[in-house]
Wavefront OBJ file of the C-alpha trace (Angstrom):
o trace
v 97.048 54.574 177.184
v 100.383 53.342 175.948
v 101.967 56.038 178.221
v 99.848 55.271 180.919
v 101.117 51.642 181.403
v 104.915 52.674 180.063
v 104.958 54.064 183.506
v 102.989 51.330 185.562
v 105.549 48.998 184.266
v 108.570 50.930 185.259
v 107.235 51.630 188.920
v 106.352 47.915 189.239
v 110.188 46.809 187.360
v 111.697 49.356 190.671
v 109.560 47.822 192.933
v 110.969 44.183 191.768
v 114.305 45.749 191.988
v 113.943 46.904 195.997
v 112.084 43.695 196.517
v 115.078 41.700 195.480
v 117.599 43.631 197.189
v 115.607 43.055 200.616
v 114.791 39.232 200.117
v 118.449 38.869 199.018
v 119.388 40.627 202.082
v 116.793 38.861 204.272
v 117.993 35.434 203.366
v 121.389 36.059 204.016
v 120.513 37.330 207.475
v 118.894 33.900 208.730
v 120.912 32.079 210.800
v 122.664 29.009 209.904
v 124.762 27.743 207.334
v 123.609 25.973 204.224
v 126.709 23.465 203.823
v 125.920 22.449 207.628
v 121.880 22.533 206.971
v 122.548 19.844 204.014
v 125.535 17.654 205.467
v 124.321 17.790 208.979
v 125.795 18.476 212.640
v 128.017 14.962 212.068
v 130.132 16.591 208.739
v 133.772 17.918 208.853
v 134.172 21.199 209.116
v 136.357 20.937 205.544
v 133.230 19.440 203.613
v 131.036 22.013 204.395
v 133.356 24.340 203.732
v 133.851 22.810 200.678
v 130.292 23.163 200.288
v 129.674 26.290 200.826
v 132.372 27.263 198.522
v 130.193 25.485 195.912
v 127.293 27.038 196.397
v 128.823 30.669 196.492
v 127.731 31.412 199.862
v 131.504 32.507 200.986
v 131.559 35.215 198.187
v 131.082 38.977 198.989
v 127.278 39.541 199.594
v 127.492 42.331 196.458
v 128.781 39.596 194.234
v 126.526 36.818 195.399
v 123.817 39.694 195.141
v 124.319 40.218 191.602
v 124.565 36.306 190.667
v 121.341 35.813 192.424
v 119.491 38.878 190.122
v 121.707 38.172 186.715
v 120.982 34.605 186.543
v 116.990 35.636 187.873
v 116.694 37.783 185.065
v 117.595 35.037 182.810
v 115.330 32.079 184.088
v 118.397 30.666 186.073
v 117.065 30.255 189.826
v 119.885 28.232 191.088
v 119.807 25.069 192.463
v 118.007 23.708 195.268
v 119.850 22.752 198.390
v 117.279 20.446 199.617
v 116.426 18.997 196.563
v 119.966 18.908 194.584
v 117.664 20.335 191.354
v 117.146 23.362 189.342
v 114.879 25.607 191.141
v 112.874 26.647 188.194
v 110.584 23.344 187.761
v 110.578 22.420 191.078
v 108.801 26.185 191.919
v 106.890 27.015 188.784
v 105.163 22.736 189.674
v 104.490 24.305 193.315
v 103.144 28.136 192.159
v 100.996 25.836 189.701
v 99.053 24.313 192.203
v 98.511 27.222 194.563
v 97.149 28.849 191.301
v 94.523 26.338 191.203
v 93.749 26.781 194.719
v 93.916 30.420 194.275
v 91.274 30.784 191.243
v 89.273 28.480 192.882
v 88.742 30.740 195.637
v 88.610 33.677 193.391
v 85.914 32.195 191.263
v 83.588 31.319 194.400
v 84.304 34.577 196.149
v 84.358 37.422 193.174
v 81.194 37.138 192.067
v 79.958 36.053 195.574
v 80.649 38.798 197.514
v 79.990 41.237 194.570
v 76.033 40.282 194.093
v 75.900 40.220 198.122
v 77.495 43.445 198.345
v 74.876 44.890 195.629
v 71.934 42.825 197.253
v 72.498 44.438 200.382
v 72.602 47.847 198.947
v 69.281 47.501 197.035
v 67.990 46.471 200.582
v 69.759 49.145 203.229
v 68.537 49.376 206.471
v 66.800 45.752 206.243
v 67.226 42.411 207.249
v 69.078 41.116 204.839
v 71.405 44.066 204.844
v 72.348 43.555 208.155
v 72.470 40.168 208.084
v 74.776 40.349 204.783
v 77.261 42.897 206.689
v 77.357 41.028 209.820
v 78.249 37.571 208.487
v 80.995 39.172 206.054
v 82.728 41.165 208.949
v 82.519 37.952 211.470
v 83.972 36.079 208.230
v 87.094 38.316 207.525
v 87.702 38.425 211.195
v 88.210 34.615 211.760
v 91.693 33.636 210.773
v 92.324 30.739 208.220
v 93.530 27.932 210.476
v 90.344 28.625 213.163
v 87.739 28.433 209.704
v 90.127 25.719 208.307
v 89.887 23.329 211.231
v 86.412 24.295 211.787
v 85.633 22.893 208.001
v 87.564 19.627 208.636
v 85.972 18.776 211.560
v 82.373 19.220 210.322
v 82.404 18.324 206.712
v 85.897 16.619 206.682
v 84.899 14.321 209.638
v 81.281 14.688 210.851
v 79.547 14.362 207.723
v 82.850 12.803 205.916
v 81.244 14.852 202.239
v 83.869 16.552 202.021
v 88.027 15.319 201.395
v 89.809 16.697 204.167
v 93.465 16.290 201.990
v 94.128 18.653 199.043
v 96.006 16.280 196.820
v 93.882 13.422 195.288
v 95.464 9.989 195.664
v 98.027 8.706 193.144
v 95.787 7.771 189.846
v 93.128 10.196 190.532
v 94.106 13.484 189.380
v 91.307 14.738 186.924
v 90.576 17.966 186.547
v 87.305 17.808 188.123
v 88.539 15.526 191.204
v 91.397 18.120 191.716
v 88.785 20.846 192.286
v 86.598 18.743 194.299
v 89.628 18.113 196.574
v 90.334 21.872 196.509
v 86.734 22.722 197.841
v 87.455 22.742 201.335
v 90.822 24.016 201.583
v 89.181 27.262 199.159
v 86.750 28.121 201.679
v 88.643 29.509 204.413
v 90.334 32.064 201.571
v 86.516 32.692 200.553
v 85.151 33.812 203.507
v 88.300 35.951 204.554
v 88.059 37.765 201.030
v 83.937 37.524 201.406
v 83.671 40.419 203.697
v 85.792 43.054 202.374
v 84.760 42.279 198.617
v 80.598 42.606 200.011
v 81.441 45.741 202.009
v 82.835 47.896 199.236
v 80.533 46.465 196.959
v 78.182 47.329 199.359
v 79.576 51.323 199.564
v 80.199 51.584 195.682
v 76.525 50.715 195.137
v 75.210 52.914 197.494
v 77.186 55.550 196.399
v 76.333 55.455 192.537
v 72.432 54.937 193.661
v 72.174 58.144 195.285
v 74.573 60.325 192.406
v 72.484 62.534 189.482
v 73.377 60.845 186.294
v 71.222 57.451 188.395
v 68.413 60.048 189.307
v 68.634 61.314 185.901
v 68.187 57.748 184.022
v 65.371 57.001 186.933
v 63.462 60.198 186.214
v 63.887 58.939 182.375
v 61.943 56.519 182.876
v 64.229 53.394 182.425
v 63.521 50.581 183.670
v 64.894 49.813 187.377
v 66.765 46.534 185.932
v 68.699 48.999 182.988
v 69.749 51.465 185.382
v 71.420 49.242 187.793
v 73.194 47.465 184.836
v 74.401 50.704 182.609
v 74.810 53.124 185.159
v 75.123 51.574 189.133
v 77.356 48.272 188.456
v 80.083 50.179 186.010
v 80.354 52.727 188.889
v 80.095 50.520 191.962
v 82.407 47.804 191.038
v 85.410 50.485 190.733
v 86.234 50.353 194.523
v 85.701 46.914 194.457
v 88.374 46.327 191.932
v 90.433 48.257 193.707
v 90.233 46.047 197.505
v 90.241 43.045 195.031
v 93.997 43.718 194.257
v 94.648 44.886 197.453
v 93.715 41.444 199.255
v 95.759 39.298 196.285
v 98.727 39.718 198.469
v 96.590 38.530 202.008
v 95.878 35.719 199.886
v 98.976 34.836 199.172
v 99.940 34.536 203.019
v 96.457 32.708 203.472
v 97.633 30.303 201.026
v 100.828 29.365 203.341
v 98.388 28.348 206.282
v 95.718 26.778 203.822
v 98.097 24.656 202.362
v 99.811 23.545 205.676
v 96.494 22.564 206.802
v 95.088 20.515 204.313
v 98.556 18.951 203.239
v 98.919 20.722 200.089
v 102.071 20.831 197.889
v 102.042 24.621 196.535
v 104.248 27.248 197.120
v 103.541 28.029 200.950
v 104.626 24.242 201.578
v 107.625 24.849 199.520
v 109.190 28.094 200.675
v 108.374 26.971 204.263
v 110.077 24.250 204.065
v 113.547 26.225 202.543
v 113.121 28.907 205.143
v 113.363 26.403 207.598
v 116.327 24.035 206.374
v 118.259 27.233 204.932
v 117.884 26.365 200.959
v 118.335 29.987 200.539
v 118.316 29.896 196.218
v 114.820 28.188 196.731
v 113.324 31.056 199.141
v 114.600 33.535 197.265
v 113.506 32.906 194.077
v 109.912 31.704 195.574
v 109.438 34.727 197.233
v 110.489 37.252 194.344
v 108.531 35.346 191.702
v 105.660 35.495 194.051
v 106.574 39.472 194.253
v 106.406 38.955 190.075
v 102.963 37.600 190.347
v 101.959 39.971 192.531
v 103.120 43.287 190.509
v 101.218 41.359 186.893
v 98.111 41.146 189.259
v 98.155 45.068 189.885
v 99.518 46.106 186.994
v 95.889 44.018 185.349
v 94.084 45.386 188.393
v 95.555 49.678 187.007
v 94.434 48.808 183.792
v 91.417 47.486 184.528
v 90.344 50.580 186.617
v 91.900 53.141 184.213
v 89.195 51.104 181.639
v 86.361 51.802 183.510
v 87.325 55.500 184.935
v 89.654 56.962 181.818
v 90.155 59.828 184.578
v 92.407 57.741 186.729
v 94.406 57.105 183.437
v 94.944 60.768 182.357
v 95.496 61.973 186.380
v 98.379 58.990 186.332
v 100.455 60.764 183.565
v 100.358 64.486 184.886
l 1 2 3 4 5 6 7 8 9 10 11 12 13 14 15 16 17 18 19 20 21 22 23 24 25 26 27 28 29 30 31 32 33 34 35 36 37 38 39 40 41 42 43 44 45 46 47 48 49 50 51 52 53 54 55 56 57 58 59 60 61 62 63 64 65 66 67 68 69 70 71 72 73 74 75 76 77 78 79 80 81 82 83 84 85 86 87 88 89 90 91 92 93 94 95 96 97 98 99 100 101 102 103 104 105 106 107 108 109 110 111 112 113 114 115 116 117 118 119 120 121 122 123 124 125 126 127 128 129 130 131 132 133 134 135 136 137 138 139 140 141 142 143 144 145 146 147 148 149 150 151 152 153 154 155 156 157 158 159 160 161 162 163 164 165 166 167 168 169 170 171 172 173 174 175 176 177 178 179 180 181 182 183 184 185 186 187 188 189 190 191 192 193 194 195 196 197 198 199 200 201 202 203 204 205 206 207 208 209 210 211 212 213 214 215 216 217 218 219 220 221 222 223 224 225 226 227 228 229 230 231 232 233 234 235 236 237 238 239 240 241 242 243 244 245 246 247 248 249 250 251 252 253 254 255 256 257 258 259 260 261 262 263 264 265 266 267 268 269 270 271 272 273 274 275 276 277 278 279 280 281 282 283 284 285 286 287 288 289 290 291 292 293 294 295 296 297 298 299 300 301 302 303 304 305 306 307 308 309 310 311 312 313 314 315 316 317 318
C-alpha cells in the first residue's frame, strides 16, 4: 500500500509541475500590461514602467518562472495587483466559500444519485427505471446558467421561498443561514452531477446483480436485503467512485458560472475578475491551487478504489 501511493503522489507532484509551467506560460501570454491595468490609460509611460519593474514582470520569463514556483512552494503567492495584498488570504477566504458551496452539492447529490442509480437497477425495464434515466440525462444536459436562471425565476421570484443571493446579509452569517442561502445556487451543480452519478450507479448495479458470487449468496439462501448490502453495493459503487472524481474538475468550472449567477464571492468570482484586469500573481496561484485541490481529490478518489478492489492496487505497481 505504502508503495502504491509513493507513486500516486509522484505522478500527481509531475502533474503540478506541467500544470504550473502552462498556467505560468498562459498568464504571461494574455494581453495587456499589469502596470497599465492598475494605473490606467491616463499614467506616464515612466510609472508604469516603474511598475512593472516592481512587480517583476520585465524579468526574463525563466526567472519570473522560477520566482512564481519557489515562492509557491513556500506559501508565498505574491501580491495582488488589484487588491495591493498578499494573495494567500485573500484566495484561501475565496476557495473557502466555494468549498461550502461545493460539499453542499456533494452532500445532496452523492447519495442522491447513488440510491437512484441502485433503485433503478432493482427495477430495469420499468417505469421508474426509465423515468430515473430520462430525468438524469435531460439533467446533465442542461447547462448551469439555463437550470440556474430557471431556479431564480421560480423559487427565487415566483414563490420568493427561496434567497436568490448566495451571501447572507451583513449580521446574518450562521452556519445554518449560510447553507440555506447556498440551496439554490447548489442545485444547478446537483442535477448536472445527478445524471452521470445515477447512470453508473445504475450499470455497476446491474452488473454485480447478474455476476456468480450474487447468484451464489442468492442460491444460499440470504436474504435479498444482505445480498445487496455485502455483495452488490461494495461492487457497484466502484465505477461510481471512479465518474465521482472524474466530474470534481466539471464542478469546479460549474462553480465559476454558479457563483457569477447568484453573486457569490468564491474562487470563480475571484480568478475572473484577475483574468480580466491582468492581476496575473492572483490567477496564477488560484488556478494552480485549484490544480492542488484537484490532484488531493484523486489521489483520495485512487485510494479509495484501491480499498475496495486491492487488484487495482497491486496492477498499479507492476
Amino acid at each position: 500500500m505504502a508503495k502504491f501511493i509513493s507513486k500516486r503522489v509522484g505522478l500527481a507532484l509531475i502533474t503540478l509541475l506541467i500544470l504550473s509551467a502552462i498556467v505560468f506560460i498562459l498568464g504571461s501570454l494574455l494581453p495587456g500590461d499589469p502596470g497599465r491595468s492598475t494605473l490606467g490609460p491616463l499614467a506616464p509611460e515612466s510609472a508604469v514602467k516603474a511598475l512593472d519593474h516592481q512587480y517583476g514582470t520585465d524579468k526574463p520569463v525563466l526567472t519570473q518562472y522560477w520566482l512564481f514556483i519557489s515562492h509557491f512552494v513556500r506559501g508565498d503567492m505574491g501580491t495582488s495587483y488589484i487588491y495591493h495584498a498578499a494573495v494567500r488570504p485573500l484566495l484561501f477566504t475565496a476557495i473557502g466559500h466555494s468549498l461550502k458551496l461545493a460539499l453542499l452539492a456533494f452532500v445532496i447529490v452523492v447519495p442522491l444519485g447513488i440510491l437512484a442509480g441502485v433503485f433503478a437497477a432493482l427495477h430495469v425495464g420499468k417505469a421508474s427505471d426509465r423515468a430515473i434515466v430520462v430525468a438524469g440525462t435531460s439533467a446533465t444536459v442542461t447547462p448551469e446558467i439555463v437550470s440556474g436562471i430557471f431556479l431564480i425565476v421560480v423559487f427565487g421570484i415566483w414563490l420568493n421561498v427561496l434567497p436568490i443571493s448566495a451571501t447572507p446579509p451583513p449580521g446574518e452569517g450562521g452556519f445554518f443561514n449560510q447553507i440555506y442561502h447556498l440551496i439554490l445556487p447548489a442545485i444547478p451543480l446537483v442535477l448536472v452531477l445527478f445524471g452521470y452519478i445515477a447512470r453508473m450507479a445504475r450499470a455497476g448495479t446491474v452488473e454485480a446483480l447478474g455476476s456468480d458470487y450474487v447468484r451464489t449468496a442468492v442460491l444460499k439462501g440470504l436474504p435479498r436485503r444482505t445480498v445487496i448490502r455485502r455483495h452488490v453495493l461494495r461492487n457497484s459503487l466502484l465505477p461510481t467512485i471512479t465518474v465521482i472524481d472524474s466530474q470534481t474538475g466539471y464542478l469546479i468550472g460549474g462553480l465559476f458560472v454558479v457563483e457569477t449567477l447568484f453573486h457569490y464571492n468564491g474562487v470563480g468570482t475571484l480568478l475572473l475578475q484577475a483574468a480580466t484586469q491582468k492581476d496575473y500573481p492572483m490567477l496564477e496561484a488560484g488556478i494552480l491551487t485549484i490544480g492542488v485541490v484537484y490532484m488531493l481529490t484523486t489521489l483520495i478518489a485512487d485510494l479509495l478504489y484501491s480499498y475496495l478492489n486491492p487488484r487495482i492496487r497491486y496492477q498499479g505497481l507492476e
